[in-house]
GUTI-496638 format. One line per 4 residues: number of its first residue (from 0); their letters; for each residue x, y, z of N, C-alpha, C, CB. Coordinates in Angstrom, 3 decimals. Last residue first. Glycine has a CB too. Layout:
BEGIN
NUM	a	X/Y/Z/X/Y/Z/X/Y/Z/X/Y/Z ~ ...
//
This chain:
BEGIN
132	xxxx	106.441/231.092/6.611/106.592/232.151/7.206/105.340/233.175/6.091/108.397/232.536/7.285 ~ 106.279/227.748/8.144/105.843/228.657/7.420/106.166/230.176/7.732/104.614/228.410/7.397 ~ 109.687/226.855/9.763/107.777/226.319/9.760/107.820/227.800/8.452/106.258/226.669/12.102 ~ 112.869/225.721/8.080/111.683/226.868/8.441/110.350/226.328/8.600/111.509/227.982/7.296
128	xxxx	115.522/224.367/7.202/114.395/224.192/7.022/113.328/225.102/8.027/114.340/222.831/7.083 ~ 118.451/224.921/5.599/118.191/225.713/6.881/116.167/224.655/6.448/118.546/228.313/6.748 ~ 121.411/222.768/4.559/120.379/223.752/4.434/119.513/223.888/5.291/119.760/223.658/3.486 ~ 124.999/221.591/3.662/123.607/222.381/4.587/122.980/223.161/3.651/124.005/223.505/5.962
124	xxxx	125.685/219.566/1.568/125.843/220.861/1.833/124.796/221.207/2.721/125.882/221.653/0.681 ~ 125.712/216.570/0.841/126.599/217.374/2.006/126.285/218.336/2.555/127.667/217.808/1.727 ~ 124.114/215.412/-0.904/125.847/215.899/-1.197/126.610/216.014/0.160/126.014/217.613/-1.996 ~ 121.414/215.426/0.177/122.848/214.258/0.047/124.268/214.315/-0.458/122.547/213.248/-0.768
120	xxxx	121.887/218.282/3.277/121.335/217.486/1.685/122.349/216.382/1.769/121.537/218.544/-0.090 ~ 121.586/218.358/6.027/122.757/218.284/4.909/121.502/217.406/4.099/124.637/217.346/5.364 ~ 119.778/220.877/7.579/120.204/219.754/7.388/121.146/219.692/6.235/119.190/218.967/7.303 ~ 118.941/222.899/10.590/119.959/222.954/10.052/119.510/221.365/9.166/121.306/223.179/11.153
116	xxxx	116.084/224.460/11.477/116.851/223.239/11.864/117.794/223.228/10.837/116.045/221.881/11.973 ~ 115.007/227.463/13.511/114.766/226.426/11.952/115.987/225.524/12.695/115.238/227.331/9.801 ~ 114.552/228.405/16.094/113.918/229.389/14.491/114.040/228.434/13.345/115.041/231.004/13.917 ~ 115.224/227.015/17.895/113.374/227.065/17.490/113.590/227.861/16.667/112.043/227.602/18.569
112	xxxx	118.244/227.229/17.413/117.329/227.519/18.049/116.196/226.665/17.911/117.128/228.639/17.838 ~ 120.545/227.225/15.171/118.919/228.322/15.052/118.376/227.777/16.030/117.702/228.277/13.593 ~ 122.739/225.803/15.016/122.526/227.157/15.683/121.155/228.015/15.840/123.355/227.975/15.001 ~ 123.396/222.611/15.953/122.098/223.591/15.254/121.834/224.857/15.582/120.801/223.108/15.486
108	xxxx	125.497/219.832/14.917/124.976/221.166/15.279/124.019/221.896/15.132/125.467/221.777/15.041 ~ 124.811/217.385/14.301/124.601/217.649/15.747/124.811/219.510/16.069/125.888/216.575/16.654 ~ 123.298/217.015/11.235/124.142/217.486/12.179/123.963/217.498/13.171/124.452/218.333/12.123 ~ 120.700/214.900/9.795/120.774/215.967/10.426/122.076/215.895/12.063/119.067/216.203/10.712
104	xxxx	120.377/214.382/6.081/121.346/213.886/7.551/121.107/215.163/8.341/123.349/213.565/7.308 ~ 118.074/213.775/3.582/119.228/214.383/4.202/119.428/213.874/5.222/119.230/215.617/4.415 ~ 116.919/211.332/2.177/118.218/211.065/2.217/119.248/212.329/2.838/118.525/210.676/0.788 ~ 114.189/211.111/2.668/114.534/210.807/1.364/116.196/211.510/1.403/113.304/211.526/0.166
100	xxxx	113.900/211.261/5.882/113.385/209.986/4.953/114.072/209.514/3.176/111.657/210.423/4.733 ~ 114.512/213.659/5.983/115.750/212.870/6.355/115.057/210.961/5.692/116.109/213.126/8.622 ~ 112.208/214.940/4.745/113.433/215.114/4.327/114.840/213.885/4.670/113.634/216.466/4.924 ~ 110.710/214.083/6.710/110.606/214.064/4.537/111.586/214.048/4.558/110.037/215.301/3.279
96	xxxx	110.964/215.527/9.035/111.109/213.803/9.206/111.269/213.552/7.587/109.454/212.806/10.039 ~ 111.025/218.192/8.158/112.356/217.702/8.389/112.384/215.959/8.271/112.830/218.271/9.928 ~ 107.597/218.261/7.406/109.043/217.813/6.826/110.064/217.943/6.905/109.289/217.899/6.077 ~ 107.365/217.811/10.517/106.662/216.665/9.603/107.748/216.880/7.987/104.482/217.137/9.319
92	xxxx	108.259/220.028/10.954/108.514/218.862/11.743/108.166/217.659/10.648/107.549/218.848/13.198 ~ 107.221/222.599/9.819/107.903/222.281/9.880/108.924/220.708/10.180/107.738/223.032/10.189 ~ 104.503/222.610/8.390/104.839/221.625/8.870/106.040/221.449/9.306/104.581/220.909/8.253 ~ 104.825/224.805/5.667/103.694/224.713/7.263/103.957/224.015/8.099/102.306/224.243/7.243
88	xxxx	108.429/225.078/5.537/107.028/224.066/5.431/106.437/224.944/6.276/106.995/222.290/5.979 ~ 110.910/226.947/3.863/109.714/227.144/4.456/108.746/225.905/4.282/109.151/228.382/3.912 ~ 114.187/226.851/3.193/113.328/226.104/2.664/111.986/226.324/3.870/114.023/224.544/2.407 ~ 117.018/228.150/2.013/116.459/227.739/3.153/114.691/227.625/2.655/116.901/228.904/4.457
84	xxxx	120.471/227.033/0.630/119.124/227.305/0.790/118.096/227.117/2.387/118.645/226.405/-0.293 ~ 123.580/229.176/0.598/122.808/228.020/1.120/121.648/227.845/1.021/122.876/227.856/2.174 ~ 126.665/229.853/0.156/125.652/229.940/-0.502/124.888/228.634/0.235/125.952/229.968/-2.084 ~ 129.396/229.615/0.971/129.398/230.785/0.150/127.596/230.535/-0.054/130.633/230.723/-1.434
80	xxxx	130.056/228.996/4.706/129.125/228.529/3.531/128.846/229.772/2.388/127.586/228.022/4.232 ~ 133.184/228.697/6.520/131.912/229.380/5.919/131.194/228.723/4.610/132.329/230.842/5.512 ~ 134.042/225.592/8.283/134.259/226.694/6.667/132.817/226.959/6.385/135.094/225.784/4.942 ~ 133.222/224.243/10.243/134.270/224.918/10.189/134.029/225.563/9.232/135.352/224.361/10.187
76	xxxx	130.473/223.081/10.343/130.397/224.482/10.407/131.893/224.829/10.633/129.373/225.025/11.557 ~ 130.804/221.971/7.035/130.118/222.997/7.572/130.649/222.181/9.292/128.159/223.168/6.938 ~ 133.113/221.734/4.990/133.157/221.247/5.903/132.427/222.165/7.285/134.457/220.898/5.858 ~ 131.546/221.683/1.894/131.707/221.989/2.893/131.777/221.405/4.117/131.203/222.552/2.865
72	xxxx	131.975/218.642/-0.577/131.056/219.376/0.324/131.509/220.074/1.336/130.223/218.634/0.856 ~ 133.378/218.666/-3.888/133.259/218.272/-2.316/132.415/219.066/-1.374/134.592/218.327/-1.684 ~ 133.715/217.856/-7.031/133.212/218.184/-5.841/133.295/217.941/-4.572/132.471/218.071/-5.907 ~ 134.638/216.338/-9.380/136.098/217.571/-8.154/134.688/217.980/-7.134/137.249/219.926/-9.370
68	xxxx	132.622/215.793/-10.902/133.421/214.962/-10.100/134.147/215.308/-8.630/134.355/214.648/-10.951 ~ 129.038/217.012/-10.854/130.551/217.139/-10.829/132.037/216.462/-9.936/130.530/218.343/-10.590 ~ 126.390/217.916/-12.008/127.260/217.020/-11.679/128.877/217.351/-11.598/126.986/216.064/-12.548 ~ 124.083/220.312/-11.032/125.248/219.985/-11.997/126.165/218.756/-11.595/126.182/221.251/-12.103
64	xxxx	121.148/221.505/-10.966/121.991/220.806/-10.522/122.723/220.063/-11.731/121.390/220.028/-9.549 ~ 118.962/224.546/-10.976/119.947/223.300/-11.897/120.793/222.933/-10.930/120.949/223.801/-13.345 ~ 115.896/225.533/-10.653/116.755/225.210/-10.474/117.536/224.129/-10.899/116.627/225.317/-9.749 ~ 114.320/228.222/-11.973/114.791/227.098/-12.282/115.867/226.398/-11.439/115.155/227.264/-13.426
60	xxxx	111.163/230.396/-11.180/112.617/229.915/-10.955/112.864/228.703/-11.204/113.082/230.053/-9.736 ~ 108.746/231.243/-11.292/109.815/231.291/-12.490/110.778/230.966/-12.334/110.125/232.264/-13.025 ~ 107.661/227.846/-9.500/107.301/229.420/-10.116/108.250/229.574/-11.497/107.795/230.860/-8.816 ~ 110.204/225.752/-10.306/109.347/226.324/-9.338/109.153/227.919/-9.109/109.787/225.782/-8.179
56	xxxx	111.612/223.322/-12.313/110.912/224.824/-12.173/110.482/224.946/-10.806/109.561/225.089/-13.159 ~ 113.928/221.671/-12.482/112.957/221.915/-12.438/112.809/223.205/-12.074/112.466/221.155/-11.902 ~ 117.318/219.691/-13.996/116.595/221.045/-13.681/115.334/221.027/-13.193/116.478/221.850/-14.767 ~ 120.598/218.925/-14.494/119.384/218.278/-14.230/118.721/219.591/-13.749/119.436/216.963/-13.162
52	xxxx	123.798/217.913/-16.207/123.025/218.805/-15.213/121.567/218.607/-15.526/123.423/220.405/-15.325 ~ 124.354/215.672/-17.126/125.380/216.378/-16.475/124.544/217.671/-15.680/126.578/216.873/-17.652 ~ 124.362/213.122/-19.450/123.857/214.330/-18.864/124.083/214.965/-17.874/122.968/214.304/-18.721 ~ 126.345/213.537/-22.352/126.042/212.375/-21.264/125.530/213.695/-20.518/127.490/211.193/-20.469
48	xxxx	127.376/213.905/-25.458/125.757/213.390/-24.698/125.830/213.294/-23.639/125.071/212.118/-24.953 ~ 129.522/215.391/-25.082/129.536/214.187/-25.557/128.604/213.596/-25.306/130.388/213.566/-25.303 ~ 129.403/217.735/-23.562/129.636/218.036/-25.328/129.404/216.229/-25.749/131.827/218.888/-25.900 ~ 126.700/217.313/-21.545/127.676/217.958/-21.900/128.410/217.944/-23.399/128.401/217.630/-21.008
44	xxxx	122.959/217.969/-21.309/124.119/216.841/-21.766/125.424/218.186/-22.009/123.555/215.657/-23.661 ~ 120.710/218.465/-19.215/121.238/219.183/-20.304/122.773/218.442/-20.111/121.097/221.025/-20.156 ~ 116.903/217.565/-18.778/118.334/217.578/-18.594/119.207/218.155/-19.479/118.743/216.442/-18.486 ~ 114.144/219.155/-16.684/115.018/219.431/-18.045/116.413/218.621/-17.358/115.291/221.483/-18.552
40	xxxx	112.289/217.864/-14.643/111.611/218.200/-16.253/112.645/217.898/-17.232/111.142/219.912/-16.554 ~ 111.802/216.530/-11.673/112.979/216.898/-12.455/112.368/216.697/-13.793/114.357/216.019/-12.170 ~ 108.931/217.568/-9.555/110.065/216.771/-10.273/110.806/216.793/-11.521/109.720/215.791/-10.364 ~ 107.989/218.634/-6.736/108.174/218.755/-7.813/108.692/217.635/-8.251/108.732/219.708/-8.030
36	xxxx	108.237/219.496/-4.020/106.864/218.662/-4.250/106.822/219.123/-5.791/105.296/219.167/-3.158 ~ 110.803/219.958/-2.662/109.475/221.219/-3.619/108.158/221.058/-3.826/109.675/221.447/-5.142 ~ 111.280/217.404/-1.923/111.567/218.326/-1.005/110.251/219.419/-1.665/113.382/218.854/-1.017 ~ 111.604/216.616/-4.855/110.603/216.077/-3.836/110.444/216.756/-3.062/110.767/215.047/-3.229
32	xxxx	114.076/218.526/-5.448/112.216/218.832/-6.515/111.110/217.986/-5.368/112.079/217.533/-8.856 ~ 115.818/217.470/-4.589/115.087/219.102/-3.828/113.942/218.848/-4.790/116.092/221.083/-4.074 ~ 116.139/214.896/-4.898/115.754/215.070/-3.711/115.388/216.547/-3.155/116.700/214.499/-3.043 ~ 116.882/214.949/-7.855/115.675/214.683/-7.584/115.078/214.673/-5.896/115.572/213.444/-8.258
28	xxxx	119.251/216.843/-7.281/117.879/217.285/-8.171/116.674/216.515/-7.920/118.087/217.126/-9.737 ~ 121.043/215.239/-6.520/120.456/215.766/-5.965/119.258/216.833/-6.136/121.166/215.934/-5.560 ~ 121.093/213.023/-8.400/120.509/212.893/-6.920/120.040/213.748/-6.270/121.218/212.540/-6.105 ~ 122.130/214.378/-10.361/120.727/213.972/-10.312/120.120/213.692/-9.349/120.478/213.123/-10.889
24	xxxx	124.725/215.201/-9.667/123.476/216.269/-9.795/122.246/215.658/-9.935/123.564/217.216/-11.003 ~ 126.832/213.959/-7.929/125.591/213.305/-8.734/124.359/213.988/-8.509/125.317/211.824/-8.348 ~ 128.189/215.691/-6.609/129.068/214.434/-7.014/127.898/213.814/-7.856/129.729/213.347/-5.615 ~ 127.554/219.179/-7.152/127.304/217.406/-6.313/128.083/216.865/-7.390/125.364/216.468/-6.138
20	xxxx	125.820/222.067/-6.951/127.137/221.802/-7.972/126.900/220.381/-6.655/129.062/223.291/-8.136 ~ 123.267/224.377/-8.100/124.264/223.676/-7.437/124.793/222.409/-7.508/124.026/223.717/-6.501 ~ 121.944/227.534/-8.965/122.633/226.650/-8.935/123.204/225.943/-8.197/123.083/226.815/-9.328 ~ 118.925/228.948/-9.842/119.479/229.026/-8.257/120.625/227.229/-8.791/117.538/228.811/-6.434
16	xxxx	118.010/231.533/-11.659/118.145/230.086/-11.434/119.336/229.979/-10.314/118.509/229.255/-12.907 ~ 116.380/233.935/-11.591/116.136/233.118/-12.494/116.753/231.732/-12.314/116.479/233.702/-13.595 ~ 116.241/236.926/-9.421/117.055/235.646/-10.031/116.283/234.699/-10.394/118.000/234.984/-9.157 ~ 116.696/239.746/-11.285/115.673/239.798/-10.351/116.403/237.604/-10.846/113.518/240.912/-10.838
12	xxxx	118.269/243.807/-11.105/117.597/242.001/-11.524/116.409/241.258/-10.779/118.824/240.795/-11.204 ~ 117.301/247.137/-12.182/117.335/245.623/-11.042/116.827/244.439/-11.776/116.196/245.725/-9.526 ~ 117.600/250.239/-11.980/118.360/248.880/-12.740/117.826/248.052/-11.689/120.281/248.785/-12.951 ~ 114.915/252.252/-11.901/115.971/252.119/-11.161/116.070/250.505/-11.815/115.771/252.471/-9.402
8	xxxx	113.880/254.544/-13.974/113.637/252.794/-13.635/114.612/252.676/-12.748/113.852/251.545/-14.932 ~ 114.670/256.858/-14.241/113.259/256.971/-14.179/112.830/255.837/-13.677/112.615/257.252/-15.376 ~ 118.232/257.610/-12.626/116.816/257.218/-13.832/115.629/256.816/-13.625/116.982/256.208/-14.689 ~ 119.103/261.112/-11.843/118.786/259.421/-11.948/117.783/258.931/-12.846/118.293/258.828/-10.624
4	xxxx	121.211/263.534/-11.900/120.385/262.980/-12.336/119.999/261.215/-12.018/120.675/263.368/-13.482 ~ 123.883/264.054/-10.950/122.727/264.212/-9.859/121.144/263.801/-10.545/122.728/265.994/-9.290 ~ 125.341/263.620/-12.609/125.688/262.883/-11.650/124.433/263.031/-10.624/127.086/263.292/-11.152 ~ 123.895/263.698/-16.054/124.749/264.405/-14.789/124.380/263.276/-13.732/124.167/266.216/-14.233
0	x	123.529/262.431/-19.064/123.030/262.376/-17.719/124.149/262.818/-16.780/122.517/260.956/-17.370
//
């Protein structure tokens, strides 16, 4: 294949599991699967049984939460965020109140406006909540 040739498929992934890392991956596994209106299916033990990361589906996507001691949570909004979720209700309002019911915290900062609301999961880490889009 020459340089001016291309291919018939153009290469593309496509993502399969959305990771993240807490002081007690289960916690926080079981507060995004509620958040999903899911609940936690797969655990997966480290070399000595003990379980250490926690999973559910939604659609084809898996998400895992990992336990981890050395964790710490961004000191949002001084230090950029390498990675964040953002999360669509019809309801916007009705579930931010879900949410802070089953254990996020909502910052005094909020750069979005009326476009979404900023919250900290129970680790810490922000995430963006959205009405329907």
């Amino acid at each position: 294949m020459t340089s001016t040739d291309t291919p018939s498929t153009p290469l593309a992934g496509k993502v399969i599991c959305h990771a993240l890392w807490a002081k007690d991956g289960r916690q926080l596994a079981d507060f995004y699967a509620a958040a999903l209106g899911t609940e936690v299916s797969d655990t997966f033990p480290d070399e000595h049984g003990t379980d250490v990361a926690h999973a559910f589906h939604v659609g084809t996507a898996l998400y895992l939460f990992s336990a981890s001691e050395d964790f710490t949570a961004p000191n949002w909004p001084e230090d950029p965020l390498p990675f964040h979720l953002d999360l669509a209700f019809d309801d916007a309002r009705a579930a931010e109140e879900r949410l802070l019911e089953l254990g996020a915290t909502k910052p005094a900062f909020q750069p979005g406006g009326t476009d979404w609301t900023v919250l900290l999961d129970p680790s810490g880490q922000p995430f963006c909540v959205h009405g329907a889009r």
